[in-house]
N, C-alpha and C positions, 0 to 999 in steps of 0.2 A: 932651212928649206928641206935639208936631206932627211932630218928628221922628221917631219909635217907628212911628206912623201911617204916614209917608211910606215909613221903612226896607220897614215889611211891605209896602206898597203896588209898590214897586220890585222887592221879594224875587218877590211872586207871579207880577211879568209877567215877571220874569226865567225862573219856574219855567214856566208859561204857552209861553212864545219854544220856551224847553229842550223841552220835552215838544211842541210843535208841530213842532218842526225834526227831531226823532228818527225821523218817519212812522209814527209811531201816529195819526196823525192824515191824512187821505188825502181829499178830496173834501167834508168839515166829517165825517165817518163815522166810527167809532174803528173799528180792524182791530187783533186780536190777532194778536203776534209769534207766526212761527211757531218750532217747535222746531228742535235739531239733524239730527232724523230725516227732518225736511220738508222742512229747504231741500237734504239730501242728495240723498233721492227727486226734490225737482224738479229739481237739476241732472243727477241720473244718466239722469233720462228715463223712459218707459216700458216693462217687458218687450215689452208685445204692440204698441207703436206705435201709432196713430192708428188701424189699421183691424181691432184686434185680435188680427191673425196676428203672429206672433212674426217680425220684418222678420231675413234673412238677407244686408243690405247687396248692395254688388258693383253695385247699381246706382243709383240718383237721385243728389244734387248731393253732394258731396265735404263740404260743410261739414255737410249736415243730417244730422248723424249720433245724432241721438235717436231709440232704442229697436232701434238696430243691434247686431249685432255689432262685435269690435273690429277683426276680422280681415276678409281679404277671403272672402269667401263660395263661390267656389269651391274655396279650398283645405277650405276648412275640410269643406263637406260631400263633397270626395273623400278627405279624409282619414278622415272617418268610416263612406265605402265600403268602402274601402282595410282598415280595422281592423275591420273588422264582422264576421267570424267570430273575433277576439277578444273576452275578456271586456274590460267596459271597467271601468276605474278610478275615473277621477278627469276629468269633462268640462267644461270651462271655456270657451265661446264668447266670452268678452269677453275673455280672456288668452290665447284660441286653444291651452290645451292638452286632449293627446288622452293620457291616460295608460293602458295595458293592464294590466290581471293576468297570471299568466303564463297560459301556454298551451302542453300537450304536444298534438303532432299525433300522434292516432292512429296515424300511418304511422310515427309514428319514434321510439318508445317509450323511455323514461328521458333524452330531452331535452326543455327546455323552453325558451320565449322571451319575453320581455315586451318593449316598445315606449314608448318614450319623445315624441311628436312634437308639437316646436312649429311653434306659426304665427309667423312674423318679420316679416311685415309686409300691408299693407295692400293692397296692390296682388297681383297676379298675375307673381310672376318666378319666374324659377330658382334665386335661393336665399332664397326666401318661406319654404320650409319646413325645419326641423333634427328627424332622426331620429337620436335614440338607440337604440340592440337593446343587448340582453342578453340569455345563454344560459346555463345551468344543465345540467350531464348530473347523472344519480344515480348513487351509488356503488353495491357492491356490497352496502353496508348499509342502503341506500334514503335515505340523506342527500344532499341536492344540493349539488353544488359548482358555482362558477361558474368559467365557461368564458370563453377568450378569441373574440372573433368578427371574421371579418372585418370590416372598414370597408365594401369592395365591398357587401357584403349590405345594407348602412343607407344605402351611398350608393342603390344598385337601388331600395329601398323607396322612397326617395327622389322617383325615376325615374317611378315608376308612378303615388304622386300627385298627381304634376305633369302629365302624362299624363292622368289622368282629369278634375283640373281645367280642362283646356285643353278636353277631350269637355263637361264642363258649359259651359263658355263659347262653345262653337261651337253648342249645340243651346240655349242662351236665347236667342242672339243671329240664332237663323232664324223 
């Protein structure tokens, strides 16, 4: 019997140790585990940041990157100058992509163009950004065929949003 006694006695501080060392137990206070969806949300950060504006990065300390963007922040909002008389797709600020629906220009009737562009990295360089174009004419039966397109034209695009983000970065930084 003394031993039976003793075994449970042992068992419970053993369970007691286990269940205290797990941190359900925190301050003598029980805290419920959080879920898979909690400790995701706490690492991913907030959308709107500390002061509720949705933080467009590109400037405070390099490591504090909760509730930023992924991308650096001047491309990304000339790239969305840049495309804004397109329709847009598919907008991703944390993967920094900018996808477009097509788009015929009025002026040039039975072509069409859609746009591909990512953000490649964090910083503000010259090959921060990758534009893909594609082109579409319609045939005579009103079916679109795709077109080859210069390189020149998506490098140009290219061009111009780097260009505009360097304009965003010279007028935050006066």
């Amino acid at each position: 019997m003394k031993s039976s006694s003793l075994l449970r006695a042992s068992l419970c501080l053993v369970l007691i140790a286990t269940v205290s060392g797990c941190g359900w137990f925190k301050g003598g206070k029980y805290e419920v585990p959080q879920s898979d969806k909690d400790t995701r949300q706490e690492s991913r950060g907030s959308l709107t940041g500390g002061e509720g504006l949705l933080s467009m990065g590109g400037s405070g300390s390099k490591d504090a990157l909760g509730g930023q963007i992924g991308v650096n922040s001047f491309l990304w909002r000339a790239t969305l100058d840049t495309l804004s008389f397109m329709p847009l797709s598919t907008v991703d600020p944390f993967g920094g992509v900018v996808l477009t629906d097509w788009y015929e220009d009025p002026k040039a009737p039975g072509e069409r163009f859609k746009v591909n562009a990512m953000i490649m990295d964090k910083t503000l360089r010259s090959d921060g950004i990758k534009v893909t174009l594609f082109k579409q004419k319609s045939d005579k039966k009103g079916a679109w065929r795709d077109t080859d397109v210069n390189p020149k034209v998506a490098r140009d695009l290219e061009d111009t949003i780097l260009t505009r983000a360097r304009e965003l970065r010279l007028t935050q930084s006066k």
